[in-house]
C-alpha positions as CSV (number, residue, x, y, z in Angstrom):
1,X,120.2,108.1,110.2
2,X,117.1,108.0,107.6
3,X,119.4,108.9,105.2
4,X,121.6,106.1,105.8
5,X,118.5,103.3,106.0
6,X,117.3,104.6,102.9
7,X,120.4,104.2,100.8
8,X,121.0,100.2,102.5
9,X,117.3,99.6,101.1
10,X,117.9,100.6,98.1
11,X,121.2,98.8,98.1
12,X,119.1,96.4,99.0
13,X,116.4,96.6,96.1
14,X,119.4,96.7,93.3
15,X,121.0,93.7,94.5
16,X,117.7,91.5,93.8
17,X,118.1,90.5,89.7
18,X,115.6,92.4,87.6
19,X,113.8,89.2,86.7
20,X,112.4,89.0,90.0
21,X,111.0,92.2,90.2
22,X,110.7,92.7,94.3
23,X,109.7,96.0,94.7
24,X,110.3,97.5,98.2
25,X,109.1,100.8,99.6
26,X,110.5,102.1,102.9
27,X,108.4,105.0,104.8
28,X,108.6,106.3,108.0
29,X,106.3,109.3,110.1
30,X,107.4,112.4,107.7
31,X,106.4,110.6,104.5
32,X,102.8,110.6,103.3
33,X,102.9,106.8,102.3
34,X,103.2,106.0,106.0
35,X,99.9,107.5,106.5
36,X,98.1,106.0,104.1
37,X,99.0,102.9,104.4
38,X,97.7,103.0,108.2
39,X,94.7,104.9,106.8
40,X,94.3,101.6,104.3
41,X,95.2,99.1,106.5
42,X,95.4,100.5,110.0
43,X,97.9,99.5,112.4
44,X,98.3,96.0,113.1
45,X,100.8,95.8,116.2
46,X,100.8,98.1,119.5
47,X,102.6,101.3,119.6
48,X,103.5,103.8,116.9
49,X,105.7,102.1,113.6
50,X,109.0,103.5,113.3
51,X,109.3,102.4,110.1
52,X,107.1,100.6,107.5
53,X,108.5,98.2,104.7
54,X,106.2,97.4,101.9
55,X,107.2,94.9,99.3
56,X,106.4,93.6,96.6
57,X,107.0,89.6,95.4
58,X,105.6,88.4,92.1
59,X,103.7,84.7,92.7
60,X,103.4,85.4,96.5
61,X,102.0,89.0,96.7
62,X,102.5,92.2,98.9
63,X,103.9,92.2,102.2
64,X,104.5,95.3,104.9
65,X,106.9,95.1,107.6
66,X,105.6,97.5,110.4
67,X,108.5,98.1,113.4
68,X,106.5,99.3,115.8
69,X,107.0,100.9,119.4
70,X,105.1,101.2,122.6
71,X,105.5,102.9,126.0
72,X,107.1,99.6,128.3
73,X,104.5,97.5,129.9
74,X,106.7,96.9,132.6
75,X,108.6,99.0,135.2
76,X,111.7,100.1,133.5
77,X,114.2,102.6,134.8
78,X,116.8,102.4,131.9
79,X,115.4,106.0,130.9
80,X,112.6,108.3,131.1
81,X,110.4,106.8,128.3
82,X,111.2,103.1,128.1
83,X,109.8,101.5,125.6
84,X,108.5,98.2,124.2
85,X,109.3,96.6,121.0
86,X,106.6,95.0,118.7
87,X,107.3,94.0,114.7
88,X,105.6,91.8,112.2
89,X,105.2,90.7,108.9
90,X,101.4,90.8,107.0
91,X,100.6,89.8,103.8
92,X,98.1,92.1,102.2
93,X,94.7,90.4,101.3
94,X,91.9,92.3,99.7
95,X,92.4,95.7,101.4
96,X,93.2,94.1,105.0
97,X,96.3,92.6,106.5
98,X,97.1,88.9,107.3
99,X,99.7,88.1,110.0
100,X,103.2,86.0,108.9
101,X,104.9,86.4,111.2
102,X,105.7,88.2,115.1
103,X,108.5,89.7,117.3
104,X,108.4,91.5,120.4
105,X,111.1,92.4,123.1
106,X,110.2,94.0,126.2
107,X,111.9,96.4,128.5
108,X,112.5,95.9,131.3
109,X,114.6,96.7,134.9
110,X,117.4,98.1,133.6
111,X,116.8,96.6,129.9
112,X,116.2,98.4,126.8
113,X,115.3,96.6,123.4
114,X,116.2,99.4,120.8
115,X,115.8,98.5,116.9
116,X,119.2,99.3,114.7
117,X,117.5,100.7,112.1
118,X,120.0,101.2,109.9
119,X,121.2,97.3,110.3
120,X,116.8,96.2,109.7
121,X,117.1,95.4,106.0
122,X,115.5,93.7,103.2
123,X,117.5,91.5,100.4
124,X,117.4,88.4,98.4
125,X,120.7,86.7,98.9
126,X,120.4,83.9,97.8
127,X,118.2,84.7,94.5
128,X,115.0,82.7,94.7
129,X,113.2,85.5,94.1
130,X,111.6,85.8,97.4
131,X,113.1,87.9,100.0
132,X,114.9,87.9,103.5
133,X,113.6,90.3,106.3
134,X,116.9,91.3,109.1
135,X,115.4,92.7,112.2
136,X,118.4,93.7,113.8
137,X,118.0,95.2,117.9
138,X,120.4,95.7,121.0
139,X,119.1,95.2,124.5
140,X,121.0,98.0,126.2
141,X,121.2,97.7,129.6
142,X,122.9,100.0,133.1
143,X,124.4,96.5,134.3
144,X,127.7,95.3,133.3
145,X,127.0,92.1,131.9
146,X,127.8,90.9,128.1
147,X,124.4,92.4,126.0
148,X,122.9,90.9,123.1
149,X,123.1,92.3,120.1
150,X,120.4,90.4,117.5
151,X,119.7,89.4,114.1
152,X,116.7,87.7,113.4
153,X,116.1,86.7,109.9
154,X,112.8,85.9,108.4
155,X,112.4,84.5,104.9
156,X,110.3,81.5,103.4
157,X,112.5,78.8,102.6
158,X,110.4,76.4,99.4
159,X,106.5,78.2,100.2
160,X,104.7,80.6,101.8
161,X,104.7,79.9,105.1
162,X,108.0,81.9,107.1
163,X,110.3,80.9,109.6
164,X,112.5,82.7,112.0
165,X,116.6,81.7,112.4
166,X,118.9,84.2,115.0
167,X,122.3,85.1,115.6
168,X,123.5,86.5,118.3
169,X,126.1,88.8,119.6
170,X,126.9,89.2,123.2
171,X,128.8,92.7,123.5
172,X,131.1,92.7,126.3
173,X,131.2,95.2,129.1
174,X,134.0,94.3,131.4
175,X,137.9,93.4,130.8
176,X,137.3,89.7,131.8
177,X,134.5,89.2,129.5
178,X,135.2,87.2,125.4
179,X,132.7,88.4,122.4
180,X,131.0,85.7,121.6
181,X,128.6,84.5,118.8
182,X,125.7,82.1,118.9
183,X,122.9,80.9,115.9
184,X,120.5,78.8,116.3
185,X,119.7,75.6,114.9
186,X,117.4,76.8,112.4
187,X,120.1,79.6,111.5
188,X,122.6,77.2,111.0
189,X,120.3,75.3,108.4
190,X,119.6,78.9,106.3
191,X,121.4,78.9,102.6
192,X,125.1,80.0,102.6
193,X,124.2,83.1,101.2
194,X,121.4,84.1,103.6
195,X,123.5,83.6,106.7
196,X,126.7,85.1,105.2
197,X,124.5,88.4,105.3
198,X,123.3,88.4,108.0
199,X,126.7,87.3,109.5
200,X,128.1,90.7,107.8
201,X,124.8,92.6,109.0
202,X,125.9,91.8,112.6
203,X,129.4,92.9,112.5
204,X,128.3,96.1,110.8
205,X,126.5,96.8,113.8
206,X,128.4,95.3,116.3
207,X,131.6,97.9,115.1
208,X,129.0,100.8,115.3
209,X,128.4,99.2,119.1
210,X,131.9,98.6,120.5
């Protein structure tokens, strides 16, 4: 599965032209980057990161990408170890860490938020040489209702300051039950580009789901 997430990042990273010059590092436990970049900068978010993006964008600066878990907060019975979800965005400013942006998803009953990390990628679609972030989860559940299966995409549309669109898949789980699709409103505003990926992000996964 590492495997697999390291070759979509760097699929990732060769897609971007070379005149932009996003660099993006992805780490995770094994590697010794991961710990020093919480020995740098600590760890921002509850839990433990399962994986930590750090990139690179000329005129803007560095950015890391921590996807962190927790144990649940909440009584959960979905397994023996349910766990919390907790991910954000920080721009790094002399040696510490300033927030961008936020996501978390709790579990719950009998919910489970799990991140798809090999559908959480970086890019630059649409080639302003600043770059999108796809947080893609599934809240599994013991229930039979339709479950939703999420992209979130945060990117910086003409400055600095990000914003968060969504699509959404709801997975059926019974014979009477349609797929189905929803975006938001700011999704439906993102560049042509932009969305198209994370449209084809979303199917990826869904066909891994169903």
């Amino acid at each position: 599965m590492i495997f697999r997430m390291l070759i979509l990042i760097v699929a990732c990273i060769i897609g971007v032209p070379s005149f932009a010059q996003i660099q993006t590092g992805v780490y995770f436990s094994s590697d010794k980057k991961y710990t020093e970049i919480i020995e740098d900068l600590g760890n921002p978010l509850p839990g433990n990161p399962v994986m930590i993006v750090r990139t690179f964008v000329p005129k803007h600066g560095s950015y890391v990408w921590f996807l962190n878990e927790s144990k649940a907060s909440n009584s959960a019975y979905f397994d023996n170890n349910p766990k919390d979800l907790h991910a954000g965005i920080f721009l790094e400013d002399h040696g510490g860490l300033l927030p961008q942006i936020a996501f978390k998803d709790f579990s719950v009953g009998l919910a489970q938020p799990k991140y798809l990390i090999n559908s959480c990628e970086i890019g630059d679609a649409n080639k302003d040489g600043f770059p999108e972030f796809y947080l893609t989860y599934f809240e599994e559940s013991d229930g039979l209702d339709a479950k939703p299966l999420k992209v979130i995409v945060y990117t910086s549309l003409g400055g600095d300051k990000f914003s968060k669109s969504k699509i959404t898949a709801w997975i059926p789980f019974q014979p009477e039950d349609e797929y189905r699709e929803e975006k938001d409103a700011n999704f439906r505003l993102l560049p042509q580009h932009i969305g198209l990926r994370a449209e084809r992000i979303l199917k990826e996964a869904k066909n891994g789901i169903m």
